[in-house]
C-alpha positions, -999 to +999 in steps of 0.1 A: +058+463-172+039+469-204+073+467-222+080+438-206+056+412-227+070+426-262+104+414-253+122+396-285+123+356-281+158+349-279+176+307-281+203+301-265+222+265-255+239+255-224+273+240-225+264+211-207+241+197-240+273+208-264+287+170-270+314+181-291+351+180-285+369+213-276+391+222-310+414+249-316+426+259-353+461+276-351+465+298-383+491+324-382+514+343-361+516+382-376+541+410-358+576+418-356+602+423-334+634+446-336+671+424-354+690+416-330+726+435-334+753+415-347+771+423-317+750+408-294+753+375-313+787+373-315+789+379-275+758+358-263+764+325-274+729+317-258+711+339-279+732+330-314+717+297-315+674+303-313+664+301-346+639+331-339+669+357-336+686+346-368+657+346-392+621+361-390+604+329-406+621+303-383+609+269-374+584+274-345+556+244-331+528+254-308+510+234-279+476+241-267+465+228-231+431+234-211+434+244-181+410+256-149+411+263-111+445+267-118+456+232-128+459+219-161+425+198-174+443+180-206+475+169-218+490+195-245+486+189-279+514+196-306+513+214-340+527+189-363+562+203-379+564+224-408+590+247-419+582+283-431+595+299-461+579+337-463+557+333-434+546+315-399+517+301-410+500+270-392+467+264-404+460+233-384+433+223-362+441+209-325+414+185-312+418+184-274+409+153-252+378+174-238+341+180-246+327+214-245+301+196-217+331+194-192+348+227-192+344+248-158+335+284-159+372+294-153+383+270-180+407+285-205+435+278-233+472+279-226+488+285-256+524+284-260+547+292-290+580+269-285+618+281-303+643+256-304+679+262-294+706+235-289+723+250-258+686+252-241+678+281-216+657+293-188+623+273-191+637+250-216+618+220-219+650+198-235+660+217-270+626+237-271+626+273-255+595+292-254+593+316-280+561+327-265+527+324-248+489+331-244+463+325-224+426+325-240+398+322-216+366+300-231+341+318-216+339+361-222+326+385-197+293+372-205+293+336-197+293+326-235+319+305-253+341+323-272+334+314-314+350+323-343+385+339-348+404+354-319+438+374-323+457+369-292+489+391-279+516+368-275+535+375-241+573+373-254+597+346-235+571+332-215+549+304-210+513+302-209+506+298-172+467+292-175+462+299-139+436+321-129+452+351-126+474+348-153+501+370-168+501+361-198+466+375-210+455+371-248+428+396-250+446+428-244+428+455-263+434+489-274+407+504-257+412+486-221+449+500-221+434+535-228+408+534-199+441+521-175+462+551-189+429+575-182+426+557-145+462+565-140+459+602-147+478+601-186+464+607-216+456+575-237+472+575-269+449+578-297+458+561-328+430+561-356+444+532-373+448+512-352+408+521-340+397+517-373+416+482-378+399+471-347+366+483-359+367+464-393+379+429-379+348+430-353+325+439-384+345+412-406+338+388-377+304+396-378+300+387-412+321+356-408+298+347-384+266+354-404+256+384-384+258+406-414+237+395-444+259+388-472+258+410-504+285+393-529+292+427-553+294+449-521+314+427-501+343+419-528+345+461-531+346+464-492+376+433-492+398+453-519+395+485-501+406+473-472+438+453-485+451+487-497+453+503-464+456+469-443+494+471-442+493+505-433+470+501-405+484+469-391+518+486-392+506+514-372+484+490-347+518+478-338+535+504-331+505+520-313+505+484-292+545+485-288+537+520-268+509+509-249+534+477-237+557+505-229+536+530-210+521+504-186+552+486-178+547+456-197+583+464-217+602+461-189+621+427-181+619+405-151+637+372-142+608+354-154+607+370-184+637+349-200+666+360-210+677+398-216+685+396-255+687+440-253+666+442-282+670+480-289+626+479-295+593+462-278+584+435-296+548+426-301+534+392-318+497+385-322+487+345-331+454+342-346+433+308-341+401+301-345+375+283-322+344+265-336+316+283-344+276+275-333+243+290-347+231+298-313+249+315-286+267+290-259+263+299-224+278+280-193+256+259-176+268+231-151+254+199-146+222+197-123+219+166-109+183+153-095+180+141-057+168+108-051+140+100-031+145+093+004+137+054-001+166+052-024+192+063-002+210+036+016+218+032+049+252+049+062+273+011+079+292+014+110+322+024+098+301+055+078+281+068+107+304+096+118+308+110+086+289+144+080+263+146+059+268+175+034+244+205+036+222+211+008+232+244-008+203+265-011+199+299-033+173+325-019+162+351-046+164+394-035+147+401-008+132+371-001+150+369+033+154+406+042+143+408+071+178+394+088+207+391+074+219+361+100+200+325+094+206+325+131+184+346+139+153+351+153+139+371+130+147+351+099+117+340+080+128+308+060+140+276+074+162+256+050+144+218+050+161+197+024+134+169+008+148+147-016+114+138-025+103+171-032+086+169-070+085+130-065+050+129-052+019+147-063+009+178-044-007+166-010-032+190-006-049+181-049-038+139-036-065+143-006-092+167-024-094+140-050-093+108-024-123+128-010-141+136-040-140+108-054-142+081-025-180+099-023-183+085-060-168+056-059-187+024-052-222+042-045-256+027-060-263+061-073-232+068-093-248+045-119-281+062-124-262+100-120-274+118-149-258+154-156-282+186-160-277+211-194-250+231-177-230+201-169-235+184-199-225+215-224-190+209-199-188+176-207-196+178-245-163+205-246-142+183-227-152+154-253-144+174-280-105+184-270-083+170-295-059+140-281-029+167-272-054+188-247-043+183-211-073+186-186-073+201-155-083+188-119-113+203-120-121+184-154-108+150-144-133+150-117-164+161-137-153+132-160-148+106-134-184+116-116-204+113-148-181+078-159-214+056-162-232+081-178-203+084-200-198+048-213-227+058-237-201+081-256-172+065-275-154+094-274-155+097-243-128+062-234-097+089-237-110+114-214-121+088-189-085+075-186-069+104-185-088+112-154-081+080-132-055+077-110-038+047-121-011+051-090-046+041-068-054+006-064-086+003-061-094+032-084-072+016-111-088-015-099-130+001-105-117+021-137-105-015-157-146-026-141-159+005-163-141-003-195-161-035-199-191-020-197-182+011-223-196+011-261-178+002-291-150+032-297-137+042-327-101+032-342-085+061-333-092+060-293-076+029-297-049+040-310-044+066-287-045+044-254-017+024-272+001+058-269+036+062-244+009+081-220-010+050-213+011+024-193-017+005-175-015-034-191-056-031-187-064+002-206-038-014-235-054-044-236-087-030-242-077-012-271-060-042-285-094-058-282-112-030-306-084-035-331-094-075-332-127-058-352-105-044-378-102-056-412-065-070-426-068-037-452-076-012-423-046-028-399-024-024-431-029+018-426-022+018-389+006-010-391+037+016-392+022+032-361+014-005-340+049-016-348+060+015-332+039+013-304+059-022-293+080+006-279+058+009-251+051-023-245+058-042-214+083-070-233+108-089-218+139-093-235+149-128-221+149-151-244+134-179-225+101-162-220+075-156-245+069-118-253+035-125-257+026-131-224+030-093-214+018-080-247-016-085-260-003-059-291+027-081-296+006-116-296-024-095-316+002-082-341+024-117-348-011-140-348-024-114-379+009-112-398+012-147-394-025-154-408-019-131-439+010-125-462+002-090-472+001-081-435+031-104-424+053-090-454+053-051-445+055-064-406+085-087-412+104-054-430+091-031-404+110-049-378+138-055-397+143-019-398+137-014-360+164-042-355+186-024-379+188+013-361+215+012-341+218+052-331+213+063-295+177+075-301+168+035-307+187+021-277+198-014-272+166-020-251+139-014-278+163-035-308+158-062-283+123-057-282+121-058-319+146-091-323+125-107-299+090-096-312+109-109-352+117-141-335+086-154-324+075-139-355+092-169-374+082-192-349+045-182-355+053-185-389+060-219-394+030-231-376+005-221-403-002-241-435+017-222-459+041-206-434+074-223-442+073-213-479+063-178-469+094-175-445+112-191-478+100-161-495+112-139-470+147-151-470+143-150-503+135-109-503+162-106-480+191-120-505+174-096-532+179-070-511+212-076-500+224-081-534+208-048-546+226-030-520+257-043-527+259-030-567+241+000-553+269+007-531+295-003-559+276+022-580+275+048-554+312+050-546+326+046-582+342+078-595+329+064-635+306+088-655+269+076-653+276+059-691+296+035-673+279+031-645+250+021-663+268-005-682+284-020-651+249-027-638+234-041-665+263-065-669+262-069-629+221-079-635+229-099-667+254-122-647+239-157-640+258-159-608+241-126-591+205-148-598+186-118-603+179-121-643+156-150-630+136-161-602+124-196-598+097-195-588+084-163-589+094-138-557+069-119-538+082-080-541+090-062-506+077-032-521+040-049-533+032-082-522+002-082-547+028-083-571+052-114-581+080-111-603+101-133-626+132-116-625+146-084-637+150-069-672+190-055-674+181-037-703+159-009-686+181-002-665+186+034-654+211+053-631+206+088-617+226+118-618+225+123-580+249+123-554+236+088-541+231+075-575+196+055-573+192+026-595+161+019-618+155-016-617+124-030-641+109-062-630+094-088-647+063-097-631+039-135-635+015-113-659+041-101-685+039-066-675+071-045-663+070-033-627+102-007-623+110+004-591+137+029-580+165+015-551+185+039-532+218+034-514+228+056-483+195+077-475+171+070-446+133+065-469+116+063-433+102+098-431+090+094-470+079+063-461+057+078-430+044+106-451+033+083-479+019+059-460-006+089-444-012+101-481-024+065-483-045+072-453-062+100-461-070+090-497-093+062-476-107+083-459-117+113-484-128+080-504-153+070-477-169+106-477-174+102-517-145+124-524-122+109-550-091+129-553-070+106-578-042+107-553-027+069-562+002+075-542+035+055-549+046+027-527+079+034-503+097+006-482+126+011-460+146-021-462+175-007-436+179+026-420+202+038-449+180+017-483+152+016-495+130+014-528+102+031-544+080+023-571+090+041-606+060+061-619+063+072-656+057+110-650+079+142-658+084+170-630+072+199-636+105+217-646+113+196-673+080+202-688+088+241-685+121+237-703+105+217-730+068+235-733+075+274-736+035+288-734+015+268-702+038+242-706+016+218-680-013+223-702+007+215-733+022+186-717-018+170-710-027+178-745+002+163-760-009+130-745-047+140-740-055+159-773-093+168-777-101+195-802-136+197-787-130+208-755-122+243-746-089+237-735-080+212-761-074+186-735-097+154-724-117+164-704-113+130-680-073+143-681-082+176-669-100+168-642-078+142-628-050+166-630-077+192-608-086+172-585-053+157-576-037+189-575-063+198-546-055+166-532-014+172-527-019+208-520-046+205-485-021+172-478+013+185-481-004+216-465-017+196-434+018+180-433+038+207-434+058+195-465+090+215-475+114+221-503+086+225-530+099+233-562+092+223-599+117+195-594+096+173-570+064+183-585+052+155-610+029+152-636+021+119-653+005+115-691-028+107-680-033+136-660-021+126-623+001+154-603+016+144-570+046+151-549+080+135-544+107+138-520+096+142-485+133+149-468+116+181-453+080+179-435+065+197-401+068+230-415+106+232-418+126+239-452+157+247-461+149+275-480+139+311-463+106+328-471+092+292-484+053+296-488+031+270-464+012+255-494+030+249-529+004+260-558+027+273-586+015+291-615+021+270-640-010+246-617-030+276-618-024+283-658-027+244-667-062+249-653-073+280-673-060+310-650-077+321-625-108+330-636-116+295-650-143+273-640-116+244-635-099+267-612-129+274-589-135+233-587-101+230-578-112+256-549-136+238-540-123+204-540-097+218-514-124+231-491-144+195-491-112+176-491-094+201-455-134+200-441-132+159-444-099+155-429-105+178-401-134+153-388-108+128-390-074+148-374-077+130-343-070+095-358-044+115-378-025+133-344-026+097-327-007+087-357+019+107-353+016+104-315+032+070-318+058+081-344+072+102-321+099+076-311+103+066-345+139+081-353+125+098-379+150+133-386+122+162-390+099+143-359+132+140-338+146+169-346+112+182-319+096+151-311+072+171-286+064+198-307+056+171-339+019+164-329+013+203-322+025+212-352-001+188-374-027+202-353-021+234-359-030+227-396-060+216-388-070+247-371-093+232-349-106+260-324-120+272-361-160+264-369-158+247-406-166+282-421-138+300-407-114+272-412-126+272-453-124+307-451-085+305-435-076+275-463-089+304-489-065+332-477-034+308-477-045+298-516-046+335-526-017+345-507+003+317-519-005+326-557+002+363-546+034+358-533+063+366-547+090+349-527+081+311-545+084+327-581+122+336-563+131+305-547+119+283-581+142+306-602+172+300-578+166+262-576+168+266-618+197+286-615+213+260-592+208+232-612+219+244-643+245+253-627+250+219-607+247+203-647 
């Protein structure tokens, strides 16, 4: 049993979640057969016709057809025609009209190999006689879906039958015909060829697979070595097979068989396909479908009443029911009952402890005036301090609800409390909305947690609606990605007679704020837009109504203030700018020109009069930065990138005279960079209010659809270009360049340096705490006046593309731009990364209930496990550390990071692979 707890963790998926249509690939049909004699030909006009007997590379087609329980599942599909010259190779993929989600466990391919012959034949199907067939089961001994290539033994002259116990097997191996020669008393032939071809195509497979780490100089000497002696081998495995066939039988004729062409030999053909491949094993599981509760059943009519009711199936484990063998009898210690509503209720025996406990504290005098003693109170000071993702136990729900009035004192207590109520209870829901009223002003982030999807009680959300009524238009503006997700969970009606409003206090708070102020109503408008745009499964037709309704009355709201019909004038207006940037964007996107005349083709598209973008009149609002108005755009500074989406830099004129560029992107989902910028923008406000200043100035990011977006344009280099143009500490070089000061020490200004220290202290605890991924010198930038930050977020939560990849990203060109590290600058950027992880752990739950309502956001790295996303954030924070420990933990992950030397590997490689890309 001590062994047992050490067990490997192993994934696995069930075929029921695999949505993916069953395919086949048919590749090649390798073997031989003995010529016919000229004899034979001349006398059997039935055999002088089939193209197989007069050349060995004849015109064949092959069908493939699911089949299971004996019946066939599918229609068969048909290899498209194509004649062979030298050999009978297919290479064509058959898509058959099933999902992997719908095969049985017995399901398996029939695949048949069809001649042709103008006279016909036995089992002729018009002009086409089968040449062969072969049946390949989809499941192995195992239960798992057969993967990868297969080689399957073609059963001469016959169909596929596809029936259970078929005869017309495709796996046949070596090794299974020696144990049946052994059973039957012979001695199984031993052929090493053949066992050593076998033994190399399963450790080929392997690697085909990915089961065997690739090793490019090893594998191309293993490939050549085994081409030399794969004729020989193959040769040998078929005569080796052609005896086997003859020793069991399998040579001899029968009137199934087809027709008797006295072939002087055995002949043995083996078709290879190939079936998709997965990266986790697939194992059969059948749908398990949920009984309803009993009040959901309907009532059997007259004309039903006689019919039997089918008996509940039910699976006992070993042992279990030992002691008789007969259900019958008297001895038999379980009695089958089948509840439907078993699950559906809570457990009766916790239900009445808790009617019982708590009817005593319910609506006494002294409940008020209940005070807890030290023991009590050290409880209830650790159950107020569980982060938002705790779940508390029965025990704790009651402590909470006992002490409730002494707890309205706490303001962080509002969570715990309505976690513990029994909202199913009337009058408990009814006394716990009472106790709200009376509780003390709670922090922001309790209210955004009871806006969460675990808090469905109209009461409880409009309280914490209430609390955000006290926030400022600059503090909404952080939390307003997060409350336009929270509509989600809102109890909106999509009839569009009947104001949303009504059932949402966050819808009506949300519309009367954005409505009141531009800044707020601009990001809101695009936010919804967005929503209204996804149209994948994850979003659902019932929240894009939500979100066309909530946009609606939007507008309507809109127009009632003083200014509001020239701000919804400036929204259309956004809207047109936007749609006529996407459309050069995509132009630009799917041209095949060189980036040259791409460039030109957009600054003649901007320079057109007709497109109205050279000027605006009057100036436009930008989506991006509502603080900023522009008067057009400049085509001259116009820039296109070198990547596969080919971005566009747009430069804008704004009302001041400056330039504002900006970058717009075509085909690529900004949401999760917009997320993760919008919580740099966060916590910059919040190391700000504990006197920290970090000189984060994150960039602004807006999704205007779920596949555009723009960005602003930030002069900076990344850090790689700066290493191919600086040879010695080329950041370092790069800030004296533009920061020269022969006084200081490093030769740099000293106000440069230690903005460059202090953001780099910044990004690493952030990207740390985010779990940011694909960090290399590409997306690390580093503008003239000293500023480093990050770019491209496609990768956050701790995932990354790249194996090995460290969980901060602290390079040593950082460390060296800084002095080494020995340097004082060094040991302030320490230190900056201790006060900067201590001040956002006192913040992480405002932080988790941000992400808490992202989890339905359709964002890829959040969806990809939307109820592992919060955990993972908190795990950052390490928050079952004391601040000590957990500065102590951020200062191992610094030195390890610095030590390691897998990010020294994966930054060559990215070099390598971009020069190489250029």
């Amino acid at each position: 049993m001590a062994e047992y707890g050490k067990m490997d963790p192993f994934s696995f998926a069930g075929s029921k979640d695999v949505d993916h249509p069953v395919s086949i690939r048919i590749i090649d049909l390798e073997g031989d057969e003995p010529p016919l004699k000229a004899s034979t030909l001349f006398e059997r006009p039935d055999l002088r016709h089939i193209g197989s007997n007069t050349s060995p590379h004849s015109d064949l087609y092959v069908t493939a057809q699911v089949w299971a329980g004996s019946k066939p599942l599918t229609v068969p599909m048909q290899t498209a025609y194509k004649p062979f010259r030298s050999e009978r190779r297919w290479n064509e993929w058959l898509h058959l009209p099933i999902d992997y989600n719908c095969l049985p466990a017995d399901a398996s391919i029939a695949i048949t190999i069809w001649d042709l012959s103008p006279t016909g034949g036995p089992k002729a199907i018009g002009h086409a006689v089968p040449f062969g067939g072969t049946t390949l089961p989809m499941f192995d001994d195992d239960n798992q879906i057969q993967k990868g290539r297969q080689k399957c033994l073609i059963h001469r002259h016959k169909h596929a039958d596809g029936t259970g116990n078929t005869k017309t097997p495709a796996l046949v191996l070596s090794s299974k015909l020696g144990k049946n020669a052994a059973r039957r008393g012979e001695t199984p032939a031993i052929d090493k060829d053949t066992e050593e071809l076998d033994r190399m195509e399963k450790l080929f497979k392997k690697h085909e697979m990915g089961e065997i780490p690739r090793v490019d100089w090893l594998d191309q000497m293993v490939f050549r070595k085994f081409e030399k002696k794969g004729l020989q081998a193959a040769k040998s495995s078929m005569k080796m097979q052609q005896r086997q066939q003859a020793l069991n039988g399998d040579a001899q004729k029968s009137p199934e068989d087809g027709p008797d062409d006295g072939r002087p030999g055995v002949s043995t053909f083996l078709l290879n396909v190939e079936l998709p491949r997965f990266d986790l094993p697939v194992v059969f599981s059948d749908h398990e479908y949920k009984a309803p509760p009993i009040s959901a059943f309907q009532p059997l009519s007259a004309s039903q009443g006689n019919l039997a009711q089918r008996e509940p199936q039910v699976q006992f484990g070993p042992g279990i029911n030992a002691m008789s063998d007969s259900q019958g009898d008297y001895g038999a210690r379980l009695i089958k009952v089948f509840d439907p509503e078993v699950g559906q209720r809570d457990n009766p025996a916790e239900a009445k402890h808790r009617r019982l406990f708590r009817s005593s504290h319910r609506h006494g005098i002294l409940d008020k005036d209940l005070k807890p003693n030290s023991k009590v109170r050290d409880e209830l000071n650790l159950i107020m301090s569980y982060p938002p993702t705790h779940v508390l136990s029965p025990e704790e729900t009651d402590l909470v609800w006992k002490f409730r009035y002494h707890l309205t004192r706490d303001k962080r207590a509002i969570t715990k409390f309505v976690k513990s109520v029994n909202w199913a209870d009337q009058s408990e829901s009814k006394q716990a909305i009472q106790v709200l009223s009376r509780w003390t002003e709670i922090d922001v982030d309790d209210a955004l947690e009871l806006l969460g999807p675990s808090f469905s009680n109209p009461g409880v959300r409009s309280y914490a609606v209430d609390r955000l009524r006290k926030a400022g238009d600059q503090e909404l503006l952080l939390y307003l990605l997060q409350l336009v997700q929270a509509l989600k969970y809102e109890h909106i009606s999509t009839d569009s007679e009947q104001d949303s409003t009504k059932d949402s206090s966050l819808a009506r708070f949300l519309i009367q704020r954005a409505a009141a102020n531009f800044m707020l109503g601009n990001y809101f408008h695009w936010y919804l837009m967005v929503e209204c745009d996804d149209h994948s499964p994850e979003q659902g037709p019932e929240n894009q109504g939500i979100y066309r309704k909530v946009a609606y009355e939007y507008m309507v709201e809109l127009v009632k203030h003083e200014d509001g019909v020239e701000d919804r004038k400036t929204l259309l207006r956004q809207a047109e700018m936007i749609a006529i940037l996407s459309k050069i964007g995509t132009d630009v996107k799917n041209s095949n020109d060189s980036i040259a005349k791409k460039v030109e083709r957009v600054k003649h598209f901007f320079a057109d009069p007709k497109n109205e973008l050279l000027v605006f009149d009057p100036p436009l609002v930008m989506p991006l930065d509502p603080s900023i108005q522009v008067t057009g755009i400049v085509p001259d500074q116009v820039m296109v990138f070198k990547s596969s989406l080919n971005p566009i830099k747009c430069s804008f004129r704004t009302t001041s005279g400056a330039i504002y560029p900006i970058i717009f992107k075509i085909g690529d989902d900004l949401r999760q960079d917009q997320l993760v910028i919008q919580i740099i923008t966060l916590m910059d406000q919040l190391l700000q209010k504990e006197n920290l200043d970090l000189k984060l100035s994150p960039y602004k990011i807006l999704a205007t659809s779920t596949s555009a977006g723009a960005s602003q344009f930030v002069q900076s280099q990344s850090l790689s270009s700066i290493v191919g143009k600086f040879r010695n500490n080329p950041a370092l070089a790069y800030l004296k360049h533009h920061n020269p000061d022969d006084r200081q020490p490093l030769g740099v200004r000293q106000e440069a340096l230690d903005t460059y220290v202090r953001s780099c202290a910044g990004y690493c605890v952030i990207t740390y705490i985010l779990g940011v991924g694909d960090r290399h010198l590409d997306n690390l930038l580093l503008a003239p006046d000293g500023h480093f930050f990050h770019a491209d977020f496609g990768y956050i939560l701790g995932r990354d593309p790249k194996p090995f990849a460290p969980v901060m990203k602290l390079s040593k060109e950082m460390v060296d731009c800084m002095g080494g590290v020995h340097s004082e600058h060094y040991r302030n950027f320490k230190q900056y990364c201790f006060l900067a992880y201590t001040a956002l752990r006192k913040s992480s739950n405002l932080i988790l209930n941000l992400f808490s309502l992202m989890v339905d956001a359709n964002i890829p790295d959040i969806r990809f496990e939307p109820d592992k996303a919060v955990l993972k954030v908190r795990e950052r924070f390490h928050l079952e550390l004391s601040e000590e420990e957990a500065i102590l933990h951020l200062e191992r992950v610094i030195e390890d990071t610095l030590t390691a030397f897998a990010p020294v590997v994966i930054d060559k490689l990215h070099e390598w692979a971009q020069a190489f890309r250029a």
